[in-house]
N, C-alpha and C positions, 0 to 999 in steps of 0.2 A: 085152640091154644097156639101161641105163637110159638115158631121153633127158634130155637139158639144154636150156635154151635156151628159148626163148619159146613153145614145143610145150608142152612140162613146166606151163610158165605156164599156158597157155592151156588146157591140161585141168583146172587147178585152177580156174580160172575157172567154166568150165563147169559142171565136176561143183559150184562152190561154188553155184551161180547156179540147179541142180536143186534143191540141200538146200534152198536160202531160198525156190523155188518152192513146193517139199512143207510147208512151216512154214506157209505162207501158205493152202494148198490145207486143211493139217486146221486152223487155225485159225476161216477161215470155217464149214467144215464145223461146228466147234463151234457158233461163233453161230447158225448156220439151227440148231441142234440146242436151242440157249439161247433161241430167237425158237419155234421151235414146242414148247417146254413151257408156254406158256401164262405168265401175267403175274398173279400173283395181286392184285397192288394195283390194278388197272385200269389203269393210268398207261401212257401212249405210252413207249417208251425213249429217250433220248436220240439227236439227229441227230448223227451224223459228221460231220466236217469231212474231206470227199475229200482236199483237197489240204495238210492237216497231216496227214493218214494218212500217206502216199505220201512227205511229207520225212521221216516219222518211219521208213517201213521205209527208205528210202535211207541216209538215219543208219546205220541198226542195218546196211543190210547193208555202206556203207563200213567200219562199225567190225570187224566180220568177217572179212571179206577183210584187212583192215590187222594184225589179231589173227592169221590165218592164212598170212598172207606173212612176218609175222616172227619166226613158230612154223618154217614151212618152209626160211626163210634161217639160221636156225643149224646 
């Protein structure tokens, strides 16, 4: 029997909150992967800014969930 209710929610939650984990997990993985081929112009790469990172993935993953609750509510 299918469940309803805030359970229903809350596994979407979860399982949404794994996918943005694993997006996050091979995207790094790329960078160290982009950071040890070596830098042919010499040049330092650019510093990140931690805390525009971190509102940028909260963005993307509010807009997600938002995107995906009103996929699941029709």
């Amino acid at each position: 029997m299918a469940q309803h209710g805030s359970d229903n929610k809350d596994a979407f939650i979860g399982s949404a909150t794994q996918f943005i984990q694993a997006g996050q997990n091979m995207a790094q993985q790329f960078m160290d992967f982009i950071g040890k081929s070596g830098n042919p112009a010499g040049t330092a790469p650019p510093v990140a800014d931690p805390q525009a990172l971190t509102a940028l993935q909260k963005q993307f993953t509010d807009q997600q969930i938002s995107l995906w609750q009103s996929v699941l509510a029709r």
